[in-house]
C-alpha positions as CSV (number, residue, x, y, z in Angstrom):
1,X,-24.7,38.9,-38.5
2,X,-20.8,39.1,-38.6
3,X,-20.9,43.1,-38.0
4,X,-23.0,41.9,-35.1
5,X,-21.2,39.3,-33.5
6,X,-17.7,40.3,-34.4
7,X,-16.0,43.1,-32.1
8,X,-13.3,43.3,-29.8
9,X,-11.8,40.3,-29.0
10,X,-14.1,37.6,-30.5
11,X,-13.5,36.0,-33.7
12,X,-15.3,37.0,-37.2
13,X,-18.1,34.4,-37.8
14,X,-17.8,32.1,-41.0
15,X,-20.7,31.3,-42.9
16,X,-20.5,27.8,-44.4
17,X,-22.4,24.6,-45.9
18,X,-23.8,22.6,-43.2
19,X,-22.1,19.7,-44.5
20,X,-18.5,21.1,-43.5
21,X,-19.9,21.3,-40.0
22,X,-20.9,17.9,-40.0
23,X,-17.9,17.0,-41.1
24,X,-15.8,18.7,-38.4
25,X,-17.8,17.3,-35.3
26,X,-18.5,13.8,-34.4
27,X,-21.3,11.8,-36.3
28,X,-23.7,12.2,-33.8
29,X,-23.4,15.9,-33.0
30,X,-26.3,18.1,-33.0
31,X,-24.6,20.9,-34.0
32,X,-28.1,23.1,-35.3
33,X,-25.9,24.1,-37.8
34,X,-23.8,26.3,-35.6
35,X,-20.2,25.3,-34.3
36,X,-17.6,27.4,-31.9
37,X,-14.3,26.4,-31.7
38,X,-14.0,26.9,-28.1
39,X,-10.9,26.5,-25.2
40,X,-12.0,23.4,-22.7
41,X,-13.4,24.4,-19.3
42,X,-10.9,24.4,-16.3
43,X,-10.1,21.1,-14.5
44,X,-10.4,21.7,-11.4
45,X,-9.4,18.5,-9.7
46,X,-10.2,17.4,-6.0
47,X,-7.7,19.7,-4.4
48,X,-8.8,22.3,-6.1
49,X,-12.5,21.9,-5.4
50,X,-11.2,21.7,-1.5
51,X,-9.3,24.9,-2.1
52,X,-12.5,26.7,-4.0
53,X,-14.8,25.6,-0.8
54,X,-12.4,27.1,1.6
55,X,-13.2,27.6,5.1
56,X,-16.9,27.2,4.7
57,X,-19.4,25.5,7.3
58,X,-21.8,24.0,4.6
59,X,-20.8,22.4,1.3
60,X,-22.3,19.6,-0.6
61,X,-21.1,17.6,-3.8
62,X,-22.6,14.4,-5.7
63,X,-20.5,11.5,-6.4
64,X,-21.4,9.7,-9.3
65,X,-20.8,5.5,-8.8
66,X,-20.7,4.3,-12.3
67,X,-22.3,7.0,-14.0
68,X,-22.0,6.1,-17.7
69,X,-25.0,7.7,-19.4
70,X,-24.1,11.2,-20.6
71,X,-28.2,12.1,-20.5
72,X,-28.0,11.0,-17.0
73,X,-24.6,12.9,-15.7
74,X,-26.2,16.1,-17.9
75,X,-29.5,15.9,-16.1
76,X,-27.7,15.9,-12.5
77,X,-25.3,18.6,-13.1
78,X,-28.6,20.7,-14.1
79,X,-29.7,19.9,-10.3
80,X,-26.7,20.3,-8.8
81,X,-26.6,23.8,-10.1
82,X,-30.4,24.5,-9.4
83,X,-30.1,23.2,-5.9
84,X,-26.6,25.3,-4.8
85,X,-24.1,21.9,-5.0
86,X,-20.1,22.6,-5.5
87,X,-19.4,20.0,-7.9
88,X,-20.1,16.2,-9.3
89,X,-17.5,13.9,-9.3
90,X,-17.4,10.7,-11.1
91,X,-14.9,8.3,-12.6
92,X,-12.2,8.7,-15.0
93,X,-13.3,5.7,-16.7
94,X,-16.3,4.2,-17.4
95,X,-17.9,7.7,-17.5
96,X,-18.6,9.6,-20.0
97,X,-16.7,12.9,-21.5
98,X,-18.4,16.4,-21.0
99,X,-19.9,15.9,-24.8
100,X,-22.3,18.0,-26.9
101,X,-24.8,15.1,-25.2
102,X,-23.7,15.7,-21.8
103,X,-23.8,19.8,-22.0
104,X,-27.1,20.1,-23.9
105,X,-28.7,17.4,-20.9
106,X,-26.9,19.8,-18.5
107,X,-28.7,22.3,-20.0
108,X,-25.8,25.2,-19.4
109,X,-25.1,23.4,-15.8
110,X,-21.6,22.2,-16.8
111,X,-20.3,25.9,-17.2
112,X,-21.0,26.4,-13.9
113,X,-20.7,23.6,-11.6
114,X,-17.3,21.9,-12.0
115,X,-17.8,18.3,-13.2
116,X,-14.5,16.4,-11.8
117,X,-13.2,12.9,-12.9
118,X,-11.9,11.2,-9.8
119,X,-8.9,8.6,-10.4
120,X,-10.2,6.1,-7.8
121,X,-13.6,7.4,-5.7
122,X,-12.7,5.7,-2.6
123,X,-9.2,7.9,-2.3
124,X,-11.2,11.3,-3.1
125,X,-14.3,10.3,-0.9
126,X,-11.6,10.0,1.8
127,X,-10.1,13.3,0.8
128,X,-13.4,14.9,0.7
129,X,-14.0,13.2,4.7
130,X,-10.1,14.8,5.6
131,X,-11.9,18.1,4.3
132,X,-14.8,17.1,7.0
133,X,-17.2,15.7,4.8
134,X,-19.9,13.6,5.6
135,X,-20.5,11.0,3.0
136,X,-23.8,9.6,2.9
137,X,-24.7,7.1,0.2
138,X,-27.6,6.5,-1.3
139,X,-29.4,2.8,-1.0
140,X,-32.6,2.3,-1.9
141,X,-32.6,-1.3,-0.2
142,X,-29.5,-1.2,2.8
143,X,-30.3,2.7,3.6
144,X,-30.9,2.4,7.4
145,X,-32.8,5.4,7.7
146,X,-34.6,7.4,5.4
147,X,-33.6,10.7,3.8
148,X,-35.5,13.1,5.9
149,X,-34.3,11.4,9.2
150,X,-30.4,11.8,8.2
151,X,-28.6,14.7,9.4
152,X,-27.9,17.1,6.1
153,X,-25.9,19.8,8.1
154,X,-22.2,20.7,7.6
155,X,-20.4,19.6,4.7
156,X,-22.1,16.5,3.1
157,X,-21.3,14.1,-0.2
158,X,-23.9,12.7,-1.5
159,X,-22.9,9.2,-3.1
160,X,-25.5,7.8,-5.7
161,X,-25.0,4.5,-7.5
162,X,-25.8,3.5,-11.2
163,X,-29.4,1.7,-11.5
164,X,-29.4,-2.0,-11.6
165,X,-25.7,-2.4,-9.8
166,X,-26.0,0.3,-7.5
167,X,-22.9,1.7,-5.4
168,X,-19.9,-0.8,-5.7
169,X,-18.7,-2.4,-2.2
170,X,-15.5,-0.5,-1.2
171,X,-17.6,2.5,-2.4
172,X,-20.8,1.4,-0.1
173,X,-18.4,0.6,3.1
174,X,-16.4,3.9,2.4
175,X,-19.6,5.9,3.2
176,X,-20.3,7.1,6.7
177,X,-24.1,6.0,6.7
178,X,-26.5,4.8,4.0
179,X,-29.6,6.6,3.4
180,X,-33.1,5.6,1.0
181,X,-35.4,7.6,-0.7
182,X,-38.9,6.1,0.2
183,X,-40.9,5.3,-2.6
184,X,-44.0,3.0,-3.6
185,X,-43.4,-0.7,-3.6
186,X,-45.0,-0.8,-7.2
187,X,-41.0,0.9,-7.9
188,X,-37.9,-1.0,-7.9
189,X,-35.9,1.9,-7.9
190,X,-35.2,6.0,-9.4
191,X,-33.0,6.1,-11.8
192,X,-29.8,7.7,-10.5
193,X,-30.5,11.1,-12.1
194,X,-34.0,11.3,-10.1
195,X,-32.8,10.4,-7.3
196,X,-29.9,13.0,-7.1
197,X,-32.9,15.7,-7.9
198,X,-34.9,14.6,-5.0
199,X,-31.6,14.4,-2.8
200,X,-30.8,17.8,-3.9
201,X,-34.0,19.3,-3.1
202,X,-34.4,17.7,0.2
203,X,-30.5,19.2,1.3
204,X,-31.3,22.6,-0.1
205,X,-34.7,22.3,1.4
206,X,-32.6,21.5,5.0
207,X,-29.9,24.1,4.1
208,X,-32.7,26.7,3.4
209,X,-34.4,26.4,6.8
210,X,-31.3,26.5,8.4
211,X,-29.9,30.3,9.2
212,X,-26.3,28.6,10.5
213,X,-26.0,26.9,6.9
């Protein structure tokens, strides 16, 4: 095993007890009894996400509104990088770090779709609408049309709330139009990871169909 993995510039593997794994990571790692002691991914900030999208027509990102569940934030970056988006942003506080939880939900997703933590969402959605950006926020009861009526061209942000509370006032009036996901009346509500999926789908759906996109 070490003549296999060790080579030019990686590191020579260490076999060791289990136990002194455990007792490097937090309590409730699932390590699998395998640990890499690895350099954090880039941050690459909201002017740096502008920068990386460039002078493109068509972009989209998801904003996270009190996102605390690290399952949840995991399972949306996983759509975000099946359906083509550019990056989720959520809160510096109140959200959770990119964990061991939060990359094995993510499923591989957080390497490549930069997960940013926004000082205050309200400044970086209006950053994102300088940038032209159309933010459309996701309301399952105020969303005046649905989300296959809304116009998905262009560059869009895609602002989802937590369940329960939903999107936060100056967050809700910050958004350019509000937009619902029909679903049975025997439903309150998708949880915020769901919804995201089936927002996803129905922009890349739009973006697919569209040769200008």
């Amino acid at each position: 095993m070490g003549d296999t993995l060790a080579g030019a510039g990686r590191p020579a593997p260490e076999i060791v007890d289990r136990r002194e794994i455990a007792a490097q990571l937090a309590p409730d790692a699932i390590h699998q009894g395998i640990a890499v002691l690895a350099a954090p991914l880039p941050d690459v900030g909201m002017d740096g996400l502008c920068h990386r999208i460039g002078p493109r027509t068509a972009a989209l990102v998801i904003i996270l509104d009190q996102a605390t569940d690290p399952q949840n934030v995991g399972a949306v970056l996983r759509s975000a990088a099946a359906f083509g988006a550019d990056a989720v942003i959520t809160q510096d506080r109140h959200a959770p770090d990119a964990t061991g939880a939060l990359a094995k939900a993510a499923s591989g997703a957080l390497e490549t779709v930069p997960l940013i933590a926004a000082t205050n969402l309200t400044r970086s959605m209006k950053q994102l609408k300088g940038n032209g950006f159309w933010c459309l926020g996701l309301d399952g009861g105020g969303g005046a049309m649905a989300i296959a009526d809304a116009d998905l061209s262009g560059r869009v942000a895609l602002v989802v709330g937590a369940e329960g509370t939903g999107l936060r006032r100056l967050v809700r009036d910050t958004c350019d139009a509000l937009v619902r996901i029909p679903i049975s009346p025997t439903m309150e509500s998708l949880n915020l990871s769901t919804a995201s999926a089936v927002a996803l789908y129905e922009w890349s759906r739009r973006a697919a169909a569209d040769p200008a996109s």
